[in-house]
LUMVEXKE-422428 format. One record per residue (C-alpha): residue number from 0; chain; x, y, z. Coordinates in steps of 0.05 Angstrom, whole numbers. Layout:
<rs>
{num: NUM&chaine: A&x: X&y: Y&z: Z}
...
</rs>
This chain:
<rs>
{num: 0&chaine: A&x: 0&y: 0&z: 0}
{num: 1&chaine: A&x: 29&y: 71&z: -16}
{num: 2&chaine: A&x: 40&y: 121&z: 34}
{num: 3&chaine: A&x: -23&y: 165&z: 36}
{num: 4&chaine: A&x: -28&y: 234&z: 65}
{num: 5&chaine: A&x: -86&y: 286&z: 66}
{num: 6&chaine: A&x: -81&y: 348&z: 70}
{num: 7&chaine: A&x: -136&y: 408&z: 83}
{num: 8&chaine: A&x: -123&y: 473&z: 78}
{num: 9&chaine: A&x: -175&y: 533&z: 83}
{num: 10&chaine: A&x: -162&y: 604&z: 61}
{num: 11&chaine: A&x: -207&y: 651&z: 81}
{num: 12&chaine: A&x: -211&y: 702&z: 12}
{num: 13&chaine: A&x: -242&y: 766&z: 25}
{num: 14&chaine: A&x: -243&y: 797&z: -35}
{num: 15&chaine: A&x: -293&y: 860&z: -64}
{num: 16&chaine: A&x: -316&y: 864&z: -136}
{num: 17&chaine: A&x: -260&y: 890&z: -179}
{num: 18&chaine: A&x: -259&y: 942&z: -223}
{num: 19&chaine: A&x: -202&y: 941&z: -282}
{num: 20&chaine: A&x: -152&y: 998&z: -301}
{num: 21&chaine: A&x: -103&y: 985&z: -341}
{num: 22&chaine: A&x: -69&y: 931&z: -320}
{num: 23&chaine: A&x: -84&y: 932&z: -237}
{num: 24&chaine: A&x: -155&y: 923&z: -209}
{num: 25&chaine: A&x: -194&y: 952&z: -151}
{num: 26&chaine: A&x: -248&y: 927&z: -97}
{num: 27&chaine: A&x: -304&y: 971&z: -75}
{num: 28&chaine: A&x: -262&y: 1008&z: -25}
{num: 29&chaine: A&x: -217&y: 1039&z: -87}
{num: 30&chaine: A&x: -164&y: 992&z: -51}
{num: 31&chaine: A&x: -120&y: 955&z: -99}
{num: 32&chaine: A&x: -126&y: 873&z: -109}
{num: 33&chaine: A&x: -49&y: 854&z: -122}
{num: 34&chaine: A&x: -31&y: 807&z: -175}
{num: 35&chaine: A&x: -7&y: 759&z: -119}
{num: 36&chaine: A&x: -78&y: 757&z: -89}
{num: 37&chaine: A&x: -109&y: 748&z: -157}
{num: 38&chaine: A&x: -61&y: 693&z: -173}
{num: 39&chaine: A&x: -76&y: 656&z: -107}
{num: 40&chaine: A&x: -150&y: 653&z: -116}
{num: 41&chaine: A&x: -146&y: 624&z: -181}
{num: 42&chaine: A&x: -96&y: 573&z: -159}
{num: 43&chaine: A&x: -142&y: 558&z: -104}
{num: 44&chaine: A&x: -199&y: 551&z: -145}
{num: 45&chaine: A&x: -156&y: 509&z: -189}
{num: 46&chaine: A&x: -140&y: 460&z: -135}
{num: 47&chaine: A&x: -208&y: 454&z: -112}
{num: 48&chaine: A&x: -236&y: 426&z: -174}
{num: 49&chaine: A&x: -174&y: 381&z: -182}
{num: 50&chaine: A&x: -130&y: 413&z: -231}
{num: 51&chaine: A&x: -69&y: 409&z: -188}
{num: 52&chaine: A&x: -20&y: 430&z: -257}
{num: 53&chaine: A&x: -66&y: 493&z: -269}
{num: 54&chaine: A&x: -63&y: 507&z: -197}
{num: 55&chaine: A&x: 14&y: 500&z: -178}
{num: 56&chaine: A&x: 20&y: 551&z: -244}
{num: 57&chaine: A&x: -20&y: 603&z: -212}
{num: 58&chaine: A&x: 9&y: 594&z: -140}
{num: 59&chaine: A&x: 83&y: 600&z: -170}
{num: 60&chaine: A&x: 49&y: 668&z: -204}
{num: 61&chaine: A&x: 24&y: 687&z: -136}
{num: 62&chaine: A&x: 98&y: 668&z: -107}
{num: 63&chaine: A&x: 142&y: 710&z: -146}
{num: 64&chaine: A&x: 108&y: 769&z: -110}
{num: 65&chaine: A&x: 134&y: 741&z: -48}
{num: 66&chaine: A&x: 60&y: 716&z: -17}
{num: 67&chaine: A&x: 78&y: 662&z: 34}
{num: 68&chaine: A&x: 3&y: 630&z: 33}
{num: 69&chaine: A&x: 23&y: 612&z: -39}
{num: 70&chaine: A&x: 95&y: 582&z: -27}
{num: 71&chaine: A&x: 55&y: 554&z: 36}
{num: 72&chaine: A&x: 3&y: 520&z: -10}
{num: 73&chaine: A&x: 56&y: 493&z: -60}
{num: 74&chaine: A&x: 86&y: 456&z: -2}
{num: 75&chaine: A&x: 25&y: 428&z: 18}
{num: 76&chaine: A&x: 9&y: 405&z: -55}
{num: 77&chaine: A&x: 79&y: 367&z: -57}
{num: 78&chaine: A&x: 74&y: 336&z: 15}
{num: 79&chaine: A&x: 1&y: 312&z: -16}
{num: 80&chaine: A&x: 40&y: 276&z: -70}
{num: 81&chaine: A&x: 90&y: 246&z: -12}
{num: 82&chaine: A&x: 149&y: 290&z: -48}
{num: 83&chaine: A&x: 182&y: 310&z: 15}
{num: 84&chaine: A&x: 236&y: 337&z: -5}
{num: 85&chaine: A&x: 207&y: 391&z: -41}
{num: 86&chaine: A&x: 147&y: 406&z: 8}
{num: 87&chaine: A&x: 205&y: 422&z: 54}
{num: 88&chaine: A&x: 243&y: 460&z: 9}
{num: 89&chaine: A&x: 177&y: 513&z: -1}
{num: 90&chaine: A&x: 159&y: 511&z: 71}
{num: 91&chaine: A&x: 241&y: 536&z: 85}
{num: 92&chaine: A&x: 233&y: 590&z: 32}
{num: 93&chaine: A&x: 167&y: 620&z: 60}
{num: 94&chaine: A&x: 169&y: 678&z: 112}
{num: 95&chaine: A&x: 140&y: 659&z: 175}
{num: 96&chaine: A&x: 127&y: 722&z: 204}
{num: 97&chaine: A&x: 71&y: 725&z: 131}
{num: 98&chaine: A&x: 40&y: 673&z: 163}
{num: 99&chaine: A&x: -19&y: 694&z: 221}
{num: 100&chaine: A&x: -17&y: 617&z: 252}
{num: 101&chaine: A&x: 48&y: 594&z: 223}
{num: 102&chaine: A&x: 69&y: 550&z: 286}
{num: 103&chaine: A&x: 32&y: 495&z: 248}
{num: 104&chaine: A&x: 74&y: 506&z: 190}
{num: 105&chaine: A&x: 132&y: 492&z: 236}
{num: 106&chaine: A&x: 109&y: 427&z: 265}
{num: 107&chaine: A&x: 95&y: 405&z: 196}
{num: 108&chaine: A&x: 169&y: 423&z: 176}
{num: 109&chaine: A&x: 208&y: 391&z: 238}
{num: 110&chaine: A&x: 156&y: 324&z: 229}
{num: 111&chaine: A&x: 185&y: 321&z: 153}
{num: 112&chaine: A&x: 261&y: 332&z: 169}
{num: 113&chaine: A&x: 255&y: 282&z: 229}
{num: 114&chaine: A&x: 235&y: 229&z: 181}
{num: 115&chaine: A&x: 285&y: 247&z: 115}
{num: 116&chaine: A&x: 356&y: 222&z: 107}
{num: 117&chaine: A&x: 407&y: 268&z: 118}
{num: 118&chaine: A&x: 424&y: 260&z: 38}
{num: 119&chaine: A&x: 351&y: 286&z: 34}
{num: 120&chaine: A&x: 367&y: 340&z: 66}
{num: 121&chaine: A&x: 413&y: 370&z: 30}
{num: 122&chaine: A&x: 374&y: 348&z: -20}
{num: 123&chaine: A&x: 322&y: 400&z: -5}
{num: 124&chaine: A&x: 368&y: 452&z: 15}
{num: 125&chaine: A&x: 389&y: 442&z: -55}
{num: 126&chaine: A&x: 317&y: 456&z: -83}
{num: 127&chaine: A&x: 314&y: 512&z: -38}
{num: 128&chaine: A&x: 372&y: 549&z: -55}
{num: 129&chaine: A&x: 342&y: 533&z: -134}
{num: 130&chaine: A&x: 276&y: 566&z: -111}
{num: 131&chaine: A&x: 313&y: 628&z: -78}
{num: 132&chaine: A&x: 333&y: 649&z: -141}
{num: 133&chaine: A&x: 261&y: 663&z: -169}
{num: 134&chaine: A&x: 233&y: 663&z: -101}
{num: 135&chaine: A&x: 277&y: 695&z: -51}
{num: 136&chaine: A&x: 269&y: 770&z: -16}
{num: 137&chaine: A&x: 317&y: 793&z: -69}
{num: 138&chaine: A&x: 285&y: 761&z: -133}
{num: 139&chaine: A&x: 207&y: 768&z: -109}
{num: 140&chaine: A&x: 227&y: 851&z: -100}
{num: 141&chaine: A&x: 251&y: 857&z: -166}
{num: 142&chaine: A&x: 191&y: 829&z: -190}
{num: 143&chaine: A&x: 146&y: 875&z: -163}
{num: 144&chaine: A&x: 186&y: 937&z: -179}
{num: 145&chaine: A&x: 183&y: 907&z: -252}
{num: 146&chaine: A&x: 106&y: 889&z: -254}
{num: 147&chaine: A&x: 98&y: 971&z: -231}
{num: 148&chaine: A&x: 141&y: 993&z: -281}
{num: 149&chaine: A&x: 100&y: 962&z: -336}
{num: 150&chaine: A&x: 33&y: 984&z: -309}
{num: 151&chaine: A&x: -6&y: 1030&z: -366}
{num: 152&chaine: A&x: -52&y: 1094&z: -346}
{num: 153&chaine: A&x: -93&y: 1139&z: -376}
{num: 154&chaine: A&x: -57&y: 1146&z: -443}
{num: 155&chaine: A&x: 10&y: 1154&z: -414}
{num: 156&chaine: A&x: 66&y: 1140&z: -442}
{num: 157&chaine: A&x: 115&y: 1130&z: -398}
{num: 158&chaine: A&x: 108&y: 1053&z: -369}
{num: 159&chaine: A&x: 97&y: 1053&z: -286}
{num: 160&chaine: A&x: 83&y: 1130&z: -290}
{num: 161&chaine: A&x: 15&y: 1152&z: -252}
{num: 162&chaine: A&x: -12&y: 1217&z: -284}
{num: 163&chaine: A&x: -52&y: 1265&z: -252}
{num: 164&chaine: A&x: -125&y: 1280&z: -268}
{num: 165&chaine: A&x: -152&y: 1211&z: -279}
{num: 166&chaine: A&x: -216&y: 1181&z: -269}
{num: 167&chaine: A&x: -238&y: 1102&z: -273}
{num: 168&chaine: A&x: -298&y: 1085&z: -278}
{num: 169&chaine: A&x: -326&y: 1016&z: -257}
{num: 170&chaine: A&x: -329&y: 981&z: -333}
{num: 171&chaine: A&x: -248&y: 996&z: -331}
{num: 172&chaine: A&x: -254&y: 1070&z: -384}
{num: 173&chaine: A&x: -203&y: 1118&z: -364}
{num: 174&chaine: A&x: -220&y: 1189&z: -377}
{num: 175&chaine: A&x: -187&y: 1259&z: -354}
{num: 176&chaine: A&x: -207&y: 1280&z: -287}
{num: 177&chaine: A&x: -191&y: 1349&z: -254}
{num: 178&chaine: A&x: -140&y: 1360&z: -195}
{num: 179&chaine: A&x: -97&y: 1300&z: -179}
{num: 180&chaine: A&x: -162&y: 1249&z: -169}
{num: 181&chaine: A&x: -208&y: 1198&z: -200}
{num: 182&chaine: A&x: -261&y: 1168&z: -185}
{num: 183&chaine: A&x: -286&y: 1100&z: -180}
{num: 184&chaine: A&x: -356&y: 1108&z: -212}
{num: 185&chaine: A&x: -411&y: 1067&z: -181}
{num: 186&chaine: A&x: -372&y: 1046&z: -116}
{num: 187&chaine: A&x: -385&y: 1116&z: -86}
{num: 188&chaine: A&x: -305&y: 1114&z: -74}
{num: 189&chaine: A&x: -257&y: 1179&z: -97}
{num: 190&chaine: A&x: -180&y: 1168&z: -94}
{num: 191&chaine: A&x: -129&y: 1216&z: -114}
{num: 192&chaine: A&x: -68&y: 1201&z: -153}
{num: 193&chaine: A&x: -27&y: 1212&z: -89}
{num: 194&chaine: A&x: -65&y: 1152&z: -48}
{num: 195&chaine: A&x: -60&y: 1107&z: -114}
{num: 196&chaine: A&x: 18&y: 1119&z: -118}
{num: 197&chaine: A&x: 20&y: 1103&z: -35}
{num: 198&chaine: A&x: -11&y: 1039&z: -61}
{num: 199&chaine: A&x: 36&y: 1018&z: -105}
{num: 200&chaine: A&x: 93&y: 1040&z: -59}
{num: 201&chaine: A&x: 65&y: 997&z: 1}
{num: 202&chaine: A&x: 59&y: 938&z: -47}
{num: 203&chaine: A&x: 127&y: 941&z: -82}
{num: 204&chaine: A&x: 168&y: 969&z: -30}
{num: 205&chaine: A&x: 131&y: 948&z: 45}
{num: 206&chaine: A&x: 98&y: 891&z: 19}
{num: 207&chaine: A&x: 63&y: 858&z: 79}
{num: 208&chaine: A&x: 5&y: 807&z: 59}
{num: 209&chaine: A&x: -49&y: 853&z: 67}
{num: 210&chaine: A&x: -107&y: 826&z: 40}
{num: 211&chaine: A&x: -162&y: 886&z: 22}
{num: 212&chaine: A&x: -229&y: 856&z: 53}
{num: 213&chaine: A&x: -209&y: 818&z: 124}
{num: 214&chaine: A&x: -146&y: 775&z: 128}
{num: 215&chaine: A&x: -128&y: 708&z: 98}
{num: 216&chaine: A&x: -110&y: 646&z: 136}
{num: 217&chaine: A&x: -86&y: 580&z: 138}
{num: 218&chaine: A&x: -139&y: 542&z: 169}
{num: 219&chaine: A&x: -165&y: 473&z: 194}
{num: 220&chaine: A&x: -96&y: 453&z: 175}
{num: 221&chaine: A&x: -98&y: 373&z: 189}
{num: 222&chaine: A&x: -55&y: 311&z: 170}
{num: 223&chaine: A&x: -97&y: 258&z: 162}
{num: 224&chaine: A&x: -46&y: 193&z: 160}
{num: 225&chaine: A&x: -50&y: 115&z: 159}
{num: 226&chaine: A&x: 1&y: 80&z: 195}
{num: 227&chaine: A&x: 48&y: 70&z: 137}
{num: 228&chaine: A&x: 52&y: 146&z: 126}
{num: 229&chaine: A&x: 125&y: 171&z: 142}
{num: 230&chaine: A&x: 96&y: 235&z: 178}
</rs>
């Protein structure tokens, strides 16, 4: 009988309805849904109806913007799959201090290196220092400060640039506003061109895992194991 392992994870998504512009999106609140946060829902929703391949390509999307719940989930998909090695090499690579309830994380991590070889190991160090290179604080940075720099509004030309005078409307039209703001149409929400570039310097620069509506979680995490499993 092969070694079987469960594993349930719960993330608790809060996210508003989105409104396009130009390449970013916003919730009701005029608060911008990151590309990380997109990614992860649709790698969770991808897992849930099975398609593990579809979902470990949006979590690795959702990764490179340094979001721990993804690089948390990717673990969990490869401990599912009994490849130990690499479930511990993602669980190493992932901030802890991202994580609201991570102690569970570390259990998980000091079950799987009590039970692997010290060849294994290294092994997964191995991975991990692989995974660092796309992954790490360094690479994950320079990913952001390149998705902003190719961000598109309002007719301007210059990439990353955020004009002043512009107003969104709901359907995603961009149109010139007056002063430094625009507005949201339909959500009742104003926000200047000062607040949007705040935005974009909290994401790229302070980037902290806040989710817009509520906070996201890992819970009801649970090993579920027969008495061959190695864990």
């Amino acid at each position: 009988m092969k070694n079987r392992m469960t594993v349930m994870i719960g993330l608790l998504l809060g996210f508003g309805v989105a409104v396009a512009a130009e390449g970013i999106h916003f919730d009701q609140h005029g608060k911008i849904i990151a590309p990380d946060q997109k990614y992860l829902a649709k790698g969770i929703d991808a897992q849930a109806l099975g398609y593990e391949n579809d979902a470990m390509h949006y979590l690795k999307k959702s990764a490179r913007y340094g979001n721990s719940y993804s690089q948390a989930v990717m673990g969990l998909m490869y401990l599912k799959k009994n490849e130990y090695t690499h479930a511990l090499a993602w669980f190493k690579l992932i901030d802890l201090k991202m994580i609201a309830n991570h102690e569970m994380l570390l259990g998980m991590m000091q079950k799987i290196e009590t039970k692997l070889s010290p060849a294994e190991i290294d092994s997964a160090n191995q991975i991990l220092a692989e995974l660092q290179q796309s992954y790490g604080k360094e690479a994950v940075l320079a990913h952001r400060i390149n998705w902003q720099k190719k961000l598109s509004f309002g007719g301007s030309h210059i990439k990353g640039h955020v004009p002043n005078g512009l107003k969104i409307h709901v359907s995603g039209g961009v149109e010139p506003g007056s002063g430094n703001n625009f507005k949201l149409m339909g959500s009742g929400m104003t926000v200047n061109s000062y607040n949007l570039k705040k935005q974009l310097n909290e994401f790229v620069y302070e980037y902290d895992l806040k989710f817009i509506n509520g906070e996201v979680k890992l819970k009801d995490f649970e090993v579920i194991k027969d008495d061959e499993s190695p864990i």
